[in-house]
C-alpha positions in Angstrom: -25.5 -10.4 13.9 -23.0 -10.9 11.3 -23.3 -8.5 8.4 -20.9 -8.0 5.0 -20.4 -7.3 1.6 -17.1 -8.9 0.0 -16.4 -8.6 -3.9 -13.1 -9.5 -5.4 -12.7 -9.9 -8.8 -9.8 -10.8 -9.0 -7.1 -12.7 -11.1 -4.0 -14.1 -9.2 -0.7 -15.6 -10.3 1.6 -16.1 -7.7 4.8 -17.9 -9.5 8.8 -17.5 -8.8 10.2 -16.5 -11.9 7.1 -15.7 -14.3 7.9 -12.3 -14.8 9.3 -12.9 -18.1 5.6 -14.3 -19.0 4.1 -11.0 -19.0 3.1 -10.3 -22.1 1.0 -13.6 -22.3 -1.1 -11.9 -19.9 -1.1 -8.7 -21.3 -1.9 -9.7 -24.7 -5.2 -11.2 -23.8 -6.0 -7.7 -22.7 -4.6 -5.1 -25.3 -1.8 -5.3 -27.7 -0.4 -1.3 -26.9 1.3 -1.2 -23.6 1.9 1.5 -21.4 4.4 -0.3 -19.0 4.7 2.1 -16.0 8.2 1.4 -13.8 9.9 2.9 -11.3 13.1 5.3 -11.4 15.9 2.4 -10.9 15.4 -0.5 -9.7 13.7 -2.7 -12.6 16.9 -1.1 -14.2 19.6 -1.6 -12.3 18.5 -5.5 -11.0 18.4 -6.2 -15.3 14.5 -7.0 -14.7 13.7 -4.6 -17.3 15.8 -6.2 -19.7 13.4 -9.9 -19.5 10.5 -7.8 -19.5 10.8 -5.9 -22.9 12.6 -9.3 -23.9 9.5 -11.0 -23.3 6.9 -8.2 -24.9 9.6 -7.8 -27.9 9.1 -12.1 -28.6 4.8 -11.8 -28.8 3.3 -11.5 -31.7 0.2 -9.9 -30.3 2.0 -6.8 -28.8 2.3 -3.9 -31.4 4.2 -1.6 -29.1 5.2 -0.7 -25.7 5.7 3.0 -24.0 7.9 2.9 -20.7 7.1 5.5 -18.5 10.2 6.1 -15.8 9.0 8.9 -14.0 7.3 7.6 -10.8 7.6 10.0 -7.7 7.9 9.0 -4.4 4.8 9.5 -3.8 2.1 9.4 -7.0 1.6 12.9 -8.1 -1.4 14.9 -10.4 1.4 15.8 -12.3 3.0 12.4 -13.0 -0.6 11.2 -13.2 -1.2 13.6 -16.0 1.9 12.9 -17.6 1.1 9.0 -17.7 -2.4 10.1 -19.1 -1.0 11.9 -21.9 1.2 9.1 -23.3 -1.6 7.0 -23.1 -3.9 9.2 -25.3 -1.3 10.4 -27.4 0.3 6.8 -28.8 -3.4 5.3 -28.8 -2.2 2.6 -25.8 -5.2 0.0 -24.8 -3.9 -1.1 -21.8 -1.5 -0.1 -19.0 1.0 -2.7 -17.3 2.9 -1.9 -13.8 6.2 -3.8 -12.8 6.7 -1.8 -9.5 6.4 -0.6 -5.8 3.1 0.9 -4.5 3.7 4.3 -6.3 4.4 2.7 -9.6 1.3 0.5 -9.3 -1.0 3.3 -8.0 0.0 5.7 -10.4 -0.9 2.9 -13.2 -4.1 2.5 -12.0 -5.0 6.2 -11.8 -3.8 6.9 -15.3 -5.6 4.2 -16.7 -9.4 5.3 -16.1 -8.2 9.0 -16.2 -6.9 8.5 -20.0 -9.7 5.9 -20.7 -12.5 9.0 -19.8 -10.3 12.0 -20.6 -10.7 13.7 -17.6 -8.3 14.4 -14.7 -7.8 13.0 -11.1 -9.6 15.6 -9.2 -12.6 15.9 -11.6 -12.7 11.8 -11.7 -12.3 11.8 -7.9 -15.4 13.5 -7.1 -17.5 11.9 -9.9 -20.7 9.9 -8.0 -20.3 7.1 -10.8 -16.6 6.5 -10.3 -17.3 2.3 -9.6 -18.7 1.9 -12.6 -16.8 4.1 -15.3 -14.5 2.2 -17.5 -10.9 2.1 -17.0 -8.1 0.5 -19.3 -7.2 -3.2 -18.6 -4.6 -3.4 -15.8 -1.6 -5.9 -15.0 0.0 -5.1 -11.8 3.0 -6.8 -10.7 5.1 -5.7 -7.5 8.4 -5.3 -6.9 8.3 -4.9 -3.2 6.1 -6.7 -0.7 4.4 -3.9 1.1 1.4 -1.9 -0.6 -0.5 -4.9 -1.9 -1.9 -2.1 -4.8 -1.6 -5.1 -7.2 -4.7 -7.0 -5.6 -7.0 -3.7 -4.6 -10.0 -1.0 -5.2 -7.5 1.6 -4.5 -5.0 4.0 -4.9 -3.5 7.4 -3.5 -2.0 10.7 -5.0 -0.5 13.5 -4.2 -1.8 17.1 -5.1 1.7 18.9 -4.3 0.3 22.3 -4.8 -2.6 21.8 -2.4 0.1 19.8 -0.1 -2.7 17.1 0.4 -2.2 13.1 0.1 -5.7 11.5 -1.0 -7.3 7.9 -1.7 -8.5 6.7 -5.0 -11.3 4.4 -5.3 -13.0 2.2 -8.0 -13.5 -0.8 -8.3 -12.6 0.0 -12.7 -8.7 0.4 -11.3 -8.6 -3.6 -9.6 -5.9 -5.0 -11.7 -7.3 -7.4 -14.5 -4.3 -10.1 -13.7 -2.0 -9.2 -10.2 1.4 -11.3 -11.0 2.8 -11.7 -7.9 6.4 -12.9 -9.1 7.9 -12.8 -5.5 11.7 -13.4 -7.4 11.4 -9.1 -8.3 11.7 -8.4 -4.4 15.2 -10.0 -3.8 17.1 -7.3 -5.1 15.0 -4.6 -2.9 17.1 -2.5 -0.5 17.4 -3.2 3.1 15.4 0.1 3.2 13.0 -0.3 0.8 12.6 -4.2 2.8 11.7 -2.2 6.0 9.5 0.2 4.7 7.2 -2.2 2.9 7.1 -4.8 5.2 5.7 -2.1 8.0 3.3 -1.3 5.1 2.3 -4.6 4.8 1.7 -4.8 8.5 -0.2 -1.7 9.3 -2.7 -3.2 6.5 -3.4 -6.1 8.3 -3.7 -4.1 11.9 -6.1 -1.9 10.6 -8.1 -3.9 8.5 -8.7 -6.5 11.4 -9.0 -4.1 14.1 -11.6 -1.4 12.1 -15.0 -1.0 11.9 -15.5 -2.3 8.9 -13.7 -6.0 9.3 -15.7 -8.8 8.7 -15.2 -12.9 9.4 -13.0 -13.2 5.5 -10.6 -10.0 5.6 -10.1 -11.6 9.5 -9.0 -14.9 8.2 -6.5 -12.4 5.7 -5.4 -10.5 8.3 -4.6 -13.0 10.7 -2.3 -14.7 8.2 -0.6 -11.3 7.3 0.2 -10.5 10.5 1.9 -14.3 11.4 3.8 -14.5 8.5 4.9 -10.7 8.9 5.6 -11.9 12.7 7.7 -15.0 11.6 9.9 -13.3 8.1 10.1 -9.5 8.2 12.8 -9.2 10.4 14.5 -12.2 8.7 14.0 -10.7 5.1 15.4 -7.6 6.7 18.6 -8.7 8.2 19.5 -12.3 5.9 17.5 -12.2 2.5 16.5 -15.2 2.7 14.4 -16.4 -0.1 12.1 -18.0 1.6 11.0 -15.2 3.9 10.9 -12.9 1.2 8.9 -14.9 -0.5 6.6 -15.4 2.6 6.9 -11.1 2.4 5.3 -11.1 -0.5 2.4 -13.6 0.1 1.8 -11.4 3.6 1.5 -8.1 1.4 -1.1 -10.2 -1.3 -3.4 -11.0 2.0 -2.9 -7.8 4.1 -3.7 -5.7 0.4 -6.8 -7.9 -0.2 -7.9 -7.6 3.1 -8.1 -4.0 2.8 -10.7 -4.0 0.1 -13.4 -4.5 2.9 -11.8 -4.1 6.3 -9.8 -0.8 4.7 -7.1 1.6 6.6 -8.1 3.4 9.5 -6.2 6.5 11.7 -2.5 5.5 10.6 -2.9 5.4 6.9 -5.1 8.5 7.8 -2.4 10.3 9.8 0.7 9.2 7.1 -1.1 10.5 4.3 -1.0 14.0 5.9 2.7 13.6 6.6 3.9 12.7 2.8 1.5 15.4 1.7 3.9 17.4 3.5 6.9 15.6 2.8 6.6 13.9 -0.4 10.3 12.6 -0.1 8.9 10.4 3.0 8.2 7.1 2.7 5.3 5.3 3.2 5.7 2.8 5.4 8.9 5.2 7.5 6.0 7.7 8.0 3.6 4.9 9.2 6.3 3.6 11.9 6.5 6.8 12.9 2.7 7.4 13.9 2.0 3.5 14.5 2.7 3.0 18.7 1.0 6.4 19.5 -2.2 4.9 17.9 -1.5 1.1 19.4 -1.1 2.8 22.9 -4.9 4.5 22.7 -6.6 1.8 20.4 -5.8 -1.3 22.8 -8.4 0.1 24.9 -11.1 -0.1 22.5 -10.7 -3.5 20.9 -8.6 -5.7 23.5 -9.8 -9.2 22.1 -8.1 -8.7 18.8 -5.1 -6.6 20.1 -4.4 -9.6 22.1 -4.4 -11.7 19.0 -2.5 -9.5 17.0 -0.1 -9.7 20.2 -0.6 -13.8 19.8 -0.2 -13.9 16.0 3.5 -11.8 16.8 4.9 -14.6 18.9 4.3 -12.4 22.3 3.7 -15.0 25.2 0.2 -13.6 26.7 -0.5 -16.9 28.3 -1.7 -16.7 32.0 -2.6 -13.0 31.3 -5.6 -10.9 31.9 -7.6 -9.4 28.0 -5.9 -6.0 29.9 -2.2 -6.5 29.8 -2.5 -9.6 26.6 -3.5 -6.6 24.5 -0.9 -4.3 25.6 1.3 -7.0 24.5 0.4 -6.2 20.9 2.2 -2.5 21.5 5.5 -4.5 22.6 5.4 -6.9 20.0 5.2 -4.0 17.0 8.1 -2.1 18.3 10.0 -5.2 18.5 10.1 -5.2 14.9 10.4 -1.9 14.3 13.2 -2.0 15.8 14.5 -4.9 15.0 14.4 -3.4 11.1 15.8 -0.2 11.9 12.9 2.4 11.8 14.3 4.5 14.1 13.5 7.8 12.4 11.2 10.6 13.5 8.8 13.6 12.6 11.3 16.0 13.8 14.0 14.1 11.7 11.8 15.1 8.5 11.4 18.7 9.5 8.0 18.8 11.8 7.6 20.6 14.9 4.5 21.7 17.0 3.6 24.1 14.2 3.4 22.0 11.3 1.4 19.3 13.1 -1.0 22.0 14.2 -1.9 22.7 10.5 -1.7 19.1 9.7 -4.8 17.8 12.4 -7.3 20.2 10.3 -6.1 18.7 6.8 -6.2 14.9 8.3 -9.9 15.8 8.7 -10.3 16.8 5.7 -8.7 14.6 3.6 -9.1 11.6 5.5 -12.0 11.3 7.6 -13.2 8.1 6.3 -10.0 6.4 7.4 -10.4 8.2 11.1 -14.4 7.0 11.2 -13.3 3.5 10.3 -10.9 3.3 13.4 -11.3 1.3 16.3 -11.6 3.9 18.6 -13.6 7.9 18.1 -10.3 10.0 17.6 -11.3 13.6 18.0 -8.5 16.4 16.8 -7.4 16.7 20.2 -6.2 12.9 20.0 -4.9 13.3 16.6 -2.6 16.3 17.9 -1.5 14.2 20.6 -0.4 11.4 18.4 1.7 13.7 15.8 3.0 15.6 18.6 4.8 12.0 20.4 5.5 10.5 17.0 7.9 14.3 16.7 10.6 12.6 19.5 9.9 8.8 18.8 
């Protein structure tokens, strides 16, 4: 029997070159802007310059606060720090022009300053879903995290040396501008790392428990237009796969919402707790074929898809070996966009993973529940210890 519960409220504006539209959209929400960016790149790439061009020329926006100071990796302190300057310049609404960490610290900030209480305290609160949060405008600058169309965020509590997920549905952005035109000046790195973002979204939505008949249509989508541009977007910038890049995020991000992450989101989130210098989507390639290898047991009909939607020829083959197929067709592309790296490279051995298995429980058993497969810590230990060589 089919069962499932989808709500989406969402507003979406997916237009080359309407970035320097922004404050239109923000207006109709507040007229005191906290515009959260990243360190460089909105900088360097002049963006910056058409945005604050484009608040400066409305009427309806009194003033705007630019907050620079986005880790890595979205941390209580930043958070806080984001907070502050909202409370303190009497800002009604909070605008993000930036990668995952930019867009997830945004979101955070927003309902922390809106109730006046921190992460933690918020984090734990029964009645998150329905406590207010500032208007938000999200609008990425890498096609990867697909933060700008979901319930959900993640921080890092570096103290504590644990990575967790944020959820409300008071942090979906009011308006997601998806102005694909911000990604072209991403580099090569940064193209790699989001993409396999993007893609480990759509595995684990449409292979988890909690996938239903619309994230699968989502996820399906992702995954082929991942299959057909990453590698291209990597090696040739073209426009049009980059583009493509950036509609596969939107999907892959929206189909989390229901179908969510499951034991690789759950496993990297331990990893940049650690490291908060990794990347996301490095530290997800890293971890990815040791779960593939185990979950194409549990699942087979949609690994062979996934294998399918990746442009692996499983015809004439038995559900056995087509879904295998899927493990072949992901390190393809990861190698194909040079994510070579591993935990060893970042500073893990035996020990450290040892100490991570017990945290990964903790922190993220929802994620490890939701997988395909019933990973016990035993498993988990396995995985981090292969992903150490690669």
């Amino acid at each position: 029997m089919i069962e499932f519960n989808f709500y989406s409220p969402l507003r979406i504006i997916f237009k080359p070159n309407e970035i320097k539209n922004i404050a239109g959209y923000t207006a109709r929400n507040g007229n005191r802007v906290l515009l959260v960016i990243g360190r460089r790149h909105l900088r360097e790439s002049k963006k910056l310059d058409v945005i604050l061009e484009s608040f400066k020329r409305s009427p309806k926006i009194e003033e705007v606060v630019v907050f620079d100071k986005t880790p890595q990796n979205p941390d209580v302190e930043a958070i806080e720090e984001a907070k502050r300057e909202i409370l303190e310049n009497r800002l009604n609404v909070v605008v993000a022009v930036g990668g995952g960490s930019a867009m997830d610290l945004a979101k955070i900030a927003s309902i922390c300053a809106k109730q006046n209480r921190g992460v933690w305290e918020l984090r734990e609160d029964p009645a998150l879903n329905v406590l207010d949060a500032y208007p938000i405008i999200c609008s990425p600058t890498t096609s990867g995290s697909g933060s700008e169309v979901t319930r959900y965020a993640v921080f890092n509590d570096n103290k504590k040396r644990v990575k967790v997920a944020f959820s409300s549905l008071s942090i979906y952005p009011t308006v997601s501008l998806i102005d694909p035109t911000l990604t072209y000046s991403m580099p090569q790195g940064v193209v790699a790392n989001t993409g396999f973002d993007a893609l480990s979204h759509a595995i684990e939505a449409y292979t988890s428990k909690s996938a239903c008949p619309i994230t699968d249509v989502y996820c399906r989508e992702a995954i082929s237009l991942i299959g057909v541009n990453l590698v291209k977007a990597y090696r040739s910038r073209d426009k049009n796969a980059m583009d493509n890049m950036s509609l596969a995020a939107m999907f892959a991000g929206m189909a989390l919402n229901v179908g969510r992450a499951s034991l690789p989101h759950a496993l990297e989130h331990s990893l940049s707790a650690f490291r908060p210098d990794l990347p996301h989507g490095l530290g997800l390639s890293m971890v990815m074929i040791p779960f593939l290898k185990r979950a194409v047991e549990c699942n087979k009909e949609r690994f062979a898809d996934i294998a399918y939607l990746l442009g692996e020829d499983i015809s004439n083959m038995n559900i056995d070996d087509a879904a295998k197929r899927c493990v072949d067709g992901v390190i393809k592309i990861k190698e194909a966009i040079g994510l070579n790296k591993t935990l060893r490279d970042f500073g893990f051995d035996k020990r450290t993973i040892d100490e991570l298995v017990d945290i990964t429980f903790w922190t993220m058993d929802h994620g490890i529940k939701n997988s395909p497969c019933n990973f016990t810590k035993d498993d988990i230990r396995q995985i981090y210890y292969e992903a150490l060589e690669g």
